[in-house]
N, C-alpha and C positions, 0 to 999 in steps of 0.2 A: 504494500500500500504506500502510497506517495503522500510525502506529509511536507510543509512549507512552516519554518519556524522565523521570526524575526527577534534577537537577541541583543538586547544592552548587556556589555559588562564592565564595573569598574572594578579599582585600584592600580597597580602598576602594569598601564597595559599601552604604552605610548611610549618610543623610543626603546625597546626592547625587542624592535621584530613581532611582533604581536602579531598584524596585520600578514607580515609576507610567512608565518608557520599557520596561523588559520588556514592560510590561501591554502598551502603545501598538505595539512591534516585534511582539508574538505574533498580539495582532489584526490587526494588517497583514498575515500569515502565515496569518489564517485557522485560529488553533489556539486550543483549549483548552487549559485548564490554571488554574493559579494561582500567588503568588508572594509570600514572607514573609520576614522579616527570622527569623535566627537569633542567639540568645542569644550567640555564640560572635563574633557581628559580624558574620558571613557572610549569605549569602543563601539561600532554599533554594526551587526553582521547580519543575513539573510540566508539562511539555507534550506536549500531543497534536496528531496533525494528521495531513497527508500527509508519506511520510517524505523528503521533499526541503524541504518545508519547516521538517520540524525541524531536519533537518543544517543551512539556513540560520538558524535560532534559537540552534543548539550556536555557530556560529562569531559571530554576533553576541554570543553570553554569554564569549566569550574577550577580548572589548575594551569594550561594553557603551559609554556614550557620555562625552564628558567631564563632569563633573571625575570620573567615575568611574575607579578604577584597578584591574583584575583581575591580581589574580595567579597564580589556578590555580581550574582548573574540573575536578568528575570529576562524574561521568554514569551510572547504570547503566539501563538498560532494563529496563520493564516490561510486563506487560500490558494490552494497549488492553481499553475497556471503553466503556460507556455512562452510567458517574459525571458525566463531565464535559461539560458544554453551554456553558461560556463562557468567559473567563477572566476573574479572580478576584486582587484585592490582599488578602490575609487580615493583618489585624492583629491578631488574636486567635487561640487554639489554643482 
């Protein structure tokens, strides 16, 4: 089953590669989506996929890799679509 999640996460997640091992952990997973730095310091990412592979992208985004340090991740679910063909490090809005 195909499952579409959209994920805030903060504490140490800027200036650590956050963004470019998300990218690298999602494609290993076979999902789409994308993943950008937020104003606020936080991260903010989109993945799609099968939905056991997101659940293993949700638990990878609760520890993310060293020197990154997560402090709290919320998640809400949306609607899968056909938007999205790859995954994506956006540095612009």
């Amino acid at each position: 089953m195909k499952r579409r999640v959209h994920v805030y996460i903060w504490g140490r997640v800027q200036g650590v590669f956050f963004r470019a091992n998300t990218q690298k952990q999602a494609l290993s997973l076979g999902l789409s989506g994308w993943v950008k730095n937020r104003p606020d310091g936080g991260v903010e990412t989109v993945f799609e996929g099968e939905s056991e592979n997101v659940e293993a992208m949700l638990a990878w985004c609760r520890t993310g890799t060293p020197p990154a340090r997560v402090d709290r991740i919320e998640y809400t679910e949306e609607k899968t679509g056909e938007d999205l063909k790859d995954f994506k490090v956006v540095f612009y809005d």
